[in-house]
DOKE-351146 format. One line per 8 residues: number of its first residue (from 1); for each residue x, y, z of C-alpha. Coordinates in steps of 0.25 Angstrom, whole numbers. Example, Ala and Ser with C-alpha at 12.3 -4.5 7.8 and 13.67 -1.06 7.14 Angstrom:
1) 49,-18,31; 55,-4,29
//
This chain:
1) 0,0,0; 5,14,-3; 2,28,4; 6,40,6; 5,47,19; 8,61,25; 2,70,36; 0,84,39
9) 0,91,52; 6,104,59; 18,112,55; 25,110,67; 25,96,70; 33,92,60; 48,96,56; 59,89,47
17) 57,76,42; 68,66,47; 75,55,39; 65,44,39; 53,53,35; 49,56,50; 44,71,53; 51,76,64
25) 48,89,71; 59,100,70; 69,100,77; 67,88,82; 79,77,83; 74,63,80; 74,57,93; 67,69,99
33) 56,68,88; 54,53,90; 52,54,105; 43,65,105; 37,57,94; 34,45,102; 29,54,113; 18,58,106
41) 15,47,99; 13,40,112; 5,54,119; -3,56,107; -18,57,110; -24,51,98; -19,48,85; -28,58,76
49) -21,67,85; -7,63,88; 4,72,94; 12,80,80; 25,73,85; 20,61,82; 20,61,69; 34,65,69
57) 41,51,68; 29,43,61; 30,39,46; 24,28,37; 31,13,36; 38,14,22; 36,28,17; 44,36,9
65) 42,50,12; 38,61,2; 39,74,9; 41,77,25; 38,87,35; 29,94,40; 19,86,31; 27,73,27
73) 21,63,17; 26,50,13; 23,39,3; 22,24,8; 23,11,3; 27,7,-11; 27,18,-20; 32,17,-32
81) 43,28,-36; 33,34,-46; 22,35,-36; 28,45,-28; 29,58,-33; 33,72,-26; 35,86,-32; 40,97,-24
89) 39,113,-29; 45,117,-15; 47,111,-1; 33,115,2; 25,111,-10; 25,98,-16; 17,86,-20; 17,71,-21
97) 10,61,-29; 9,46,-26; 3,37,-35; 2,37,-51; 2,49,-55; 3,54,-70; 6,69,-67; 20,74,-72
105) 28,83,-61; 25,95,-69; 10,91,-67; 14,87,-51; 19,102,-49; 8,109,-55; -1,98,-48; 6,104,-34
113) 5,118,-39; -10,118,-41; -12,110,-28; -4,122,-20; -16,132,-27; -25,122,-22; -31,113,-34; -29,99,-29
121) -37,93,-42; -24,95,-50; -18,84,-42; -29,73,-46; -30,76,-61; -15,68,-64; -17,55,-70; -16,42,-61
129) -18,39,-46; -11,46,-36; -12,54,-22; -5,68,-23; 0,75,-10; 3,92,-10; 9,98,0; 10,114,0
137) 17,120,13; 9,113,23; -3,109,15; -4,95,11; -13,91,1; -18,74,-2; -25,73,-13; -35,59,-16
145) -41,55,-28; -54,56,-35; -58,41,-33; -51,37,-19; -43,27,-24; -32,37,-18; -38,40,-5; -31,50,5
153) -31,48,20; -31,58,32; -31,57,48; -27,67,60; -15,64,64; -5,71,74; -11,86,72; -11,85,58
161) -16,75,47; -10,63,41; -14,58,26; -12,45,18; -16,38,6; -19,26,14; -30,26,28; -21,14,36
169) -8,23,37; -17,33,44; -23,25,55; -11,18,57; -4,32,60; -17,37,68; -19,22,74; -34,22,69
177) -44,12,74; -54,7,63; -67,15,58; -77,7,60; -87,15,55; -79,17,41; -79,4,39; -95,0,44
185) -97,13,31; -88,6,22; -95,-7,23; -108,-2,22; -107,9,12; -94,8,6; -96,17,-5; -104,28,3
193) -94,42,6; -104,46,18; -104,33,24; -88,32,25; -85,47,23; -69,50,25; -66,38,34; -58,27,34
201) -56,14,42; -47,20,50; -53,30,62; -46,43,58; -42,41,44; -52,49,33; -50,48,19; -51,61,9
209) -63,58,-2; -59,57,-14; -57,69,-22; -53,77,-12; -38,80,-5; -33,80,10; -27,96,13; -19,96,24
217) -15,109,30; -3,108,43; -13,95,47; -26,102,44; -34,95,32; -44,97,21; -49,87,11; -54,94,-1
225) -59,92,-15; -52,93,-28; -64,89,-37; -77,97,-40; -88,92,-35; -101,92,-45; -113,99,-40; -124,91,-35
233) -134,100,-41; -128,103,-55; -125,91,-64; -110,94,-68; -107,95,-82; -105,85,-90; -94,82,-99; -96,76,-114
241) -96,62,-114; -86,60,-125; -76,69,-115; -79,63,-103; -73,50,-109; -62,55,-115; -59,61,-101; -60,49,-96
249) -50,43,-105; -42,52,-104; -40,51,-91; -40,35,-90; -29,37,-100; -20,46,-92; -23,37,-80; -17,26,-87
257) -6,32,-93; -3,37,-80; 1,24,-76; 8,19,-89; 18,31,-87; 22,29,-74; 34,21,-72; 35,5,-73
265) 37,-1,-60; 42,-18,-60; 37,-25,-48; 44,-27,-34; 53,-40,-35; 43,-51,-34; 45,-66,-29; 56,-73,-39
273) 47,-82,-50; 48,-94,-45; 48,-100,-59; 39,-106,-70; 24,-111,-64; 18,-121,-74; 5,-113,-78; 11,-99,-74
281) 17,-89,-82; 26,-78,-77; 14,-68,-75; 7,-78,-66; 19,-80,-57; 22,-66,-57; 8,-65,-51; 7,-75,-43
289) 20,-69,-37; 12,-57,-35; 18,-48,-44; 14,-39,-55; 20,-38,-66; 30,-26,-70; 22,-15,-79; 9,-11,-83
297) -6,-20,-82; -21,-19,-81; -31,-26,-77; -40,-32,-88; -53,-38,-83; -63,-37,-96; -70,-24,-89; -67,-11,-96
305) -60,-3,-84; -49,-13,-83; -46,-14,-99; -47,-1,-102; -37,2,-93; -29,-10,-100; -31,-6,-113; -26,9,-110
313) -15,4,-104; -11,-6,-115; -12,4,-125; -13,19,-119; -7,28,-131; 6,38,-130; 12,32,-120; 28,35,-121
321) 39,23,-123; 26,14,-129; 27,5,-142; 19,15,-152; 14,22,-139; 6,11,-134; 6,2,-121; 11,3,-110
329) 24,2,-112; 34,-3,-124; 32,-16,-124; 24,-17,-112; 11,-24,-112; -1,-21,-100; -2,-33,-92; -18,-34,-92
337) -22,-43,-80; -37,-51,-80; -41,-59,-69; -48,-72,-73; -57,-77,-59; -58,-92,-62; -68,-93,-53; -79,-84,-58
345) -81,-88,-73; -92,-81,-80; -98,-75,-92; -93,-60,-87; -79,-65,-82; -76,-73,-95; -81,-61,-103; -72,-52,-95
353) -61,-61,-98; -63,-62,-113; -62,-46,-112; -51,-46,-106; -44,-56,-116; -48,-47,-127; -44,-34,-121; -29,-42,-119
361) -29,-45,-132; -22,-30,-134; -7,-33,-136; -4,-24,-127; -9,-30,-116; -3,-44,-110; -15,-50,-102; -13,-60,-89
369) -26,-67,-84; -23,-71,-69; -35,-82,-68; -38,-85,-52; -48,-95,-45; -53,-95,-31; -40,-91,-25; -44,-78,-30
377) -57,-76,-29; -62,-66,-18; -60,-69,-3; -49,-77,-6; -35,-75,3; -42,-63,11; -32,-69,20; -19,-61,15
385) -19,-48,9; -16,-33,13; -21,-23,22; -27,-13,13; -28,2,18; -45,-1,17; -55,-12,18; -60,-14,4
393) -68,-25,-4; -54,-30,-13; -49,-35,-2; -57,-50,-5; -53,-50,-17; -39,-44,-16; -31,-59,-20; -40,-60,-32
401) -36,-46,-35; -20,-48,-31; -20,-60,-41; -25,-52,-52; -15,-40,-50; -3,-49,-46; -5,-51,-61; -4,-40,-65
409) 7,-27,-68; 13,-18,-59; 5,-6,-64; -9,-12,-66; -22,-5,-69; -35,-10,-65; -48,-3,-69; -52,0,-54
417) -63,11,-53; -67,10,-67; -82,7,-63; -84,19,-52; -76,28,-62; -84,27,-74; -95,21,-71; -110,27,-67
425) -114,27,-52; -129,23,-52; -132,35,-46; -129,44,-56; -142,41,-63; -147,50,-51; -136,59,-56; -142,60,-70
433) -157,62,-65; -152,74,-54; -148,80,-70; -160,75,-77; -153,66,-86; -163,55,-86; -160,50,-100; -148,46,-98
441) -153,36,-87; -160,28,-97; -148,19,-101; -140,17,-89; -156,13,-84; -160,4,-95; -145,-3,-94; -150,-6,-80
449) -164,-13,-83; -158,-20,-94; -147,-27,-84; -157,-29,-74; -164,-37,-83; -177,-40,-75; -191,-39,-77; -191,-26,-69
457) -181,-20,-79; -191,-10,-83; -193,-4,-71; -176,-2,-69; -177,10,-75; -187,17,-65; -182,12,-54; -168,16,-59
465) -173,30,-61; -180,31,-49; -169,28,-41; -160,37,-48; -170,50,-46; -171,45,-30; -157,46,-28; -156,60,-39
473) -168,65,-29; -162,61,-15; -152,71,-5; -139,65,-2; -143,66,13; -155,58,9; -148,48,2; -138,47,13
481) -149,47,25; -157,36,18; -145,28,17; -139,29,29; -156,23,35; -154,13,27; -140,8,34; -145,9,46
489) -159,3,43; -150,-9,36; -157,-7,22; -148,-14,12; -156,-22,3; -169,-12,-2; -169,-12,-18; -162,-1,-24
497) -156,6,-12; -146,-4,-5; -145,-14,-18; -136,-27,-16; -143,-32,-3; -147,-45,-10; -134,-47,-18; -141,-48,-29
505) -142,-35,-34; -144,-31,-49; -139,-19,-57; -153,-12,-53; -150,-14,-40; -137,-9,-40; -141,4,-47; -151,5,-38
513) -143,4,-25; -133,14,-31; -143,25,-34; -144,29,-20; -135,40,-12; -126,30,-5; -126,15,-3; -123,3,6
521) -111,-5,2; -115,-21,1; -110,-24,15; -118,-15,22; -129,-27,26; -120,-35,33; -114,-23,42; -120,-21,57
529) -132,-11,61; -120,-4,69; -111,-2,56; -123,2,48; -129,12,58; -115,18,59; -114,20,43; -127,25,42
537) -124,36,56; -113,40,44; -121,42,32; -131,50,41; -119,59,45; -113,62,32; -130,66,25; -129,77,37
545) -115,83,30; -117,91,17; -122,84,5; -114,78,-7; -113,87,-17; -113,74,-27; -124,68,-35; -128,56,-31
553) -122,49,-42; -109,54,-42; -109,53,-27; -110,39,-28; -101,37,-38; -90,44,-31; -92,36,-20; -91,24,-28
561) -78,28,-35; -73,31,-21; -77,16,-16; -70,10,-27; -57,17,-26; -57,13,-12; -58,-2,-15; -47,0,-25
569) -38,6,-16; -41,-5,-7; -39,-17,-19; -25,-7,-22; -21,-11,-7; -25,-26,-6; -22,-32,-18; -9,-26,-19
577) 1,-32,-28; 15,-28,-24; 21,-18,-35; 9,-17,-43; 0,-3,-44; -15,-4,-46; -19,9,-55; -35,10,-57
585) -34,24,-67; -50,23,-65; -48,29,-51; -38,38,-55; -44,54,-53; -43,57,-67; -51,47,-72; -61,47,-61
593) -62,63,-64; -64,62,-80; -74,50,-77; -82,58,-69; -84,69,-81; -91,57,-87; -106,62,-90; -116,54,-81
601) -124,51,-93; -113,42,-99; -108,35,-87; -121,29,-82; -122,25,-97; -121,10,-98; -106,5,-100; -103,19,-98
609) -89,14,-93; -86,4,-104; -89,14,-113; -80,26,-108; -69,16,-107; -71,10,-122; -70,26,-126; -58,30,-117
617) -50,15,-123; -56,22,-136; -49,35,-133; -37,27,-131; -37,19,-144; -41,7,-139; -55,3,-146; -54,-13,-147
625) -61,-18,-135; -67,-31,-133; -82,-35,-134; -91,-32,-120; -81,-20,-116; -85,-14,-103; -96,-26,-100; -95,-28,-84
633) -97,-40,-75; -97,-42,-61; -102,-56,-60; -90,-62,-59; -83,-53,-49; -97,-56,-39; -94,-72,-44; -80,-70,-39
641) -83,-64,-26; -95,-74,-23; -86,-86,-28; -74,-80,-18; -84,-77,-7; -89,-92,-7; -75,-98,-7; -70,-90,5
649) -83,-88,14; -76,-98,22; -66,-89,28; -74,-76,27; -84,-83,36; -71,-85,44; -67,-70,42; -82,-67,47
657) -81,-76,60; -74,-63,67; -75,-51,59; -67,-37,63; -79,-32,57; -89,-38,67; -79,-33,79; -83,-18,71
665) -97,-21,74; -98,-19,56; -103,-32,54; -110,-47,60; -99,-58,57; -113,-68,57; -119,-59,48; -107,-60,37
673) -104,-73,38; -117,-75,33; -117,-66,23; -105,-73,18; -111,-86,19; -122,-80,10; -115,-75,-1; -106,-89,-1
681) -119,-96,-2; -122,-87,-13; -131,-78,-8; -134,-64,-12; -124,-58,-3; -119,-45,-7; -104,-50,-11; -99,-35,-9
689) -103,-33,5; -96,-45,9; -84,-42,3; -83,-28,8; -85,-36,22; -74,-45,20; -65,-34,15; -68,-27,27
697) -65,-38,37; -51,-42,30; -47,-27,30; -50,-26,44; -43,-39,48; -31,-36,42; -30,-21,47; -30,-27,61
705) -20,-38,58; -13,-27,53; 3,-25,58; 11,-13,60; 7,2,55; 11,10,42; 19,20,52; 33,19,59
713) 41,29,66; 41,31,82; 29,38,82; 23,29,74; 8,23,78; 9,13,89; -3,5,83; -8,2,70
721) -20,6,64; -33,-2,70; -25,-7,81; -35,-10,90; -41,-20,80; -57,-18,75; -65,-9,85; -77,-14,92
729) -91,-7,88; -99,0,97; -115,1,97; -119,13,90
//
């Protein structure tokens, strides 16, 4: 895992910087420093509030620092040389950028320039992914992305505020119990902004939302916005469709080439090869020794997302020291990586396959299959595996992922994010009828009646629309107040408003659940009347605070974006393969910016998102795409998890018998084990909620487990984060 982690706090608690990165006060020797160090650490009276000295000898476990004193920052774990990038004018104004970033240092300085003046959106409009950091005098400014897939963290800490890029370093330097309230929201309404609102897991760590930056002033903060937020009254205006897609491609393009530009990077040295393996080739020892291989690769799973991030990297145009300016590199071929699950064989998943095949046909792409069987379905090995920075639903299914990506290259792009990118919320049809736009409801409503496909299909279209106008016509502290009744009147399974509660749940029902201000996630039924008193206590809060200036459709589908750069933060962390770097240019804030200029009209269209792809490929010169481009499928990903769910339920009874989450007062272990029974059984289980309570249980279990803390120096925490293990709940 890498970070980067600095504070801010009074001028004068903070002097030189000494030899190994430590602030020490001025005109403090070493010895003098370290024992008044210890002193306090030992007299503080809280550890949001801890004595300025004690921060004097603290620094991170393996960190290379980036600027010192009086507001030091460093950079920790295993950057590559690249990644790291600092630009001074003068002593007191400069900048660093970690990540991949495609901004020259000419673009770095003016980048810093205009941050000084204020204007902190010309630091998000580089290609790539990245964090910037700016300090001017004593003013210290974080930026985070658009999406959240590169969150920024902030807690009180020794009269001033420390920041990070990760939320675990913070409670481990603040010694933080669990949030148990956070993660009773996160369970029951994971994709809801009021429900978890700035927390964390950790008490005392908040995260900055994203699109805004973290302002620190001598240890005073302010988290701003850098992006114009549309009126809720006025429609903004809308861009020509024609230039909406070329802005799209144009930006998915520079995201890409971002990453083909930056320097090559050869894994670490792996295992020796232990020799030729009847039935294996090179490739498939490399990957079982778990590692990738050297250069460039994709994922290439038949979807849209993935190949057309295969196919631009294949053959992006103009790119120097390239045969006839083509590929990525001369010589070089993309290592396009499809996972093949034995296990779940169907018409979707061969048809995928077979799109894949002919997409590989390109002779610019070399294409490796990795076929896997029950060792990798879901569930399998929950045993091992890392402590991620967050609980998130990947980690039961993190060894099927590892498998796939040990395969693969050292830079590999997955099509991450494409879906909550591109594609129409339900809710903006409310959008469309708070504009009057009620033609161009008509498609995306018809495509639903015909996949539903029932003898009630003609009457989809006025239950759609009559859902849409109830949701266009209802406040946000309405929408908010009835949900937060229905969680503490236990109301999951009513047609149309909480969807999924018979695991059975059709496109109808889906779009139905969706067109609503905010929504349960799938585990929410199996949570205590406690957990869901305490969620719904903060829903009520947050309809008291002044409204959303959003409309409900791109409310919600900024609050889906920011659920599903989460979880790919959280995949990133826990099925890391060592020397290999995940890039998802879907979440990248360029992209996400020129996706949402896309008219409303065209994106609820259906396959809307296979058809912007097909015209940026297009754009790109590449017009050869195979028969059922952009069809999806999801059957055999359910068939996968249910097949995975059946084969393990042995050992998540067992994981069940005693659950953390039970101690938390979240849950019933009867009531889950159960519920797992149920869904091994074949039942209509919602598969979703059970994972999420899984994940949540592993993640807990390994934070306790956990040994030793991200922090060394002799004022260093005594104790690690969540040291006292899972706190007990009290009655409400």
């Amino acid at each position: 895992m890498r970070w980067l982690v600095g504070w801010s706090s009074v001028a004068a608690s903070f002097g030189t910087v000494g030899a190994v990165g430590a602030p020490r006060a001025a005109g403090a020797t070493p010895s003098s420093a370290h024992s008044s160090a210890r002193s306090s650490a030992h007299s503080a009276a809280s550890p949001g509030h801890a004595s300025d000295h004690e921060s004097l000898t603290v620094h991170p476990v393996g960190s290379q620092l980036l600027w010192g004193d009086p507001d030091p920052l460093w950079a920790v774990g295993d950057w590559r040389p690249d990644e790291v990038r600092t630009l001074s004018v003068d002593p007191f104004t400069r900048i660093a950028v970690l990540g991949c970033c495609g901004a020259s240092d000419e673009e770095l300085r003016v980048g810093l320039f205009a941050a000084r003046g204020g204007a902190l959106r010309h630091l998000t409009a580089w290609s790539g992914s990245y964090t910037a950091v700016v300090q001017v005098g004593r003013r210290v400014t974080v930026v985070g992305d658009l999406a959240g897939a590169r969150p920024v963290f902030y807690t009180p800490w020794a009269n001033g505020t420390a920041y990070a890029t990760a939320a675990l370093p913070l409670a481990d330097l603040i010694e933080a119990q669990l949030d148990i309230g956070h993660l009773a929201a996160l369970l029951a309404c994971p994709d809801v902004p009021e429900a978890l609102r700035d927390g964390t897991p950790y008490a005392g760590v908040r995260r900055i939302p994203p699109g805004h930056a973290l302002v620190l002033r001598e240890g005073s903060r302010e988290i701003t916005g850098y992006e114009p937020v549309a009126s809720l009254a006025v429609a903004a205006p809308q861009l020509d469709p024609e230039r909406a897609v070329d802005g799209v491609r144009e930006a998915l393009v520079e995201a890409v080439r971002a990453r083909l530009t930056a320097p090559r990077h050869a894994p670490e040295t792996a295992p020796p090869d232990p020799g030729p393996v009847p039935g294996m080739g090179p490739a498939d020892r490399r990957a079982a020794r778990g590692a990738p291989v050297p250069g460039i690769g994709a994922d290439l799973s038949g979807g849209s997302a993935s190949a057309t991030l295969a196919l631009l990297a294949a053959g992006l145009p103009g790119l120097p020291g390239t045969v006839l300016g083509h590929g990525t590199g001369a010589g070089e071929r993309l290592l396009a990586v499809t996972f093949n699950d034995l296990t779940a064989a169907g018409p979707g998943g061969e048809a995928e396959l077979q799109r894949a095949g002919a997409i590989a046909a390109n002779p610019r792409l070399h294409h490796v299959v990795v076929a896997a069987g029950a060792e990798a379905l879901p569930y399998a090995d929950l045993g091992s595996g890392p402590l991620t920075d967050e609980p998130g639903p990947s980690l039961v299914t993190a060894e099927r992922h590892r498998r796939r990506l040990a395969a693969g290259s050292a830079d590999h792009f997955t099509g991450h994010g494409a879906r909550q990118v591109l594609d129409a919320h339900p809710a903006r049809l409310a959008d469309l009828l708070m504009d009057r736009r009620r033609r161009d409801l008509l498609r995306p409503v018809a495509a639903l009646a015909k996949v539903e496909g029932s003898a009630h299909s003609l009457l989809v279209p006025l239950t759609v629309y009559r859902a849409a106008r109830r949701l266009a016509r209802t406040p946000y502290r309405a929408g908010i107040e009835e949900a937060a009744a229905r969680l503490m009147d236990g109301r999951f399974d009513e047609p149309g408003s909480w969807g999924t509660g018979s695991g059975t749940a059709g496109a109808l029902d889906a779009s139905l659940a969706a067109l609503a201000w905010t929504r349960p996630g799938p585990a929410a039924r199996w949570l205590t009347g406690e957990a869901l008193a305490e969620v719904s206590v903060r829903l009520q809060a947050s309809a008291t605070r002044p409204s959303s200036v959003l409309r409900p459709g791109e409310a919600r589908a900024r609050a889906a974006l920011a659920r599903a750069a989460a979880d790919h933060r959280v995949f990133e962390q826990a099925a890391e393969v060592r020397s290999q770097r995940l890039h998802a240019p879907f979440l990248d804030n360029q992209v996400v910016r020129a996706s949402r200029a896309l008219p409303e009209a065209l994106r609820v269209q259906p396959g809307a998102r296979a058809a912007i792809l097909r015209a940026v490929l297009s754009g790109a010169g590449i017009k050869d795409l195979p028969p059922g481009w952009g069809a999806t499928s999801h059957a055999s990903s359910a068939a996968a998890a249910r097949a995975g769910l059946r084969a393990a339920v042995g050992d998540l009874i067992a994981l069940f018998d005693a659950p953390l989450l039970a101690d938390a007062g979240l849950i019933e272990a009867r009531v889950v084990r159960k519920a797992l029974r149920a869904a091994a059984e074949g039942e209509p289980v919602p598969l979703d909620g059970l994972a999420d309570l899984v994940s949540t249980e592993l993640w807990l279990r390994r934070l306790v487990s956990r040994r030793g803390t991200c922090w060394t120096g002799t004022a260093a925490p005594r104790q690690r984060a969540v040291a006292g293990g899972v706190p007990q709940r009290r009655a409400l």
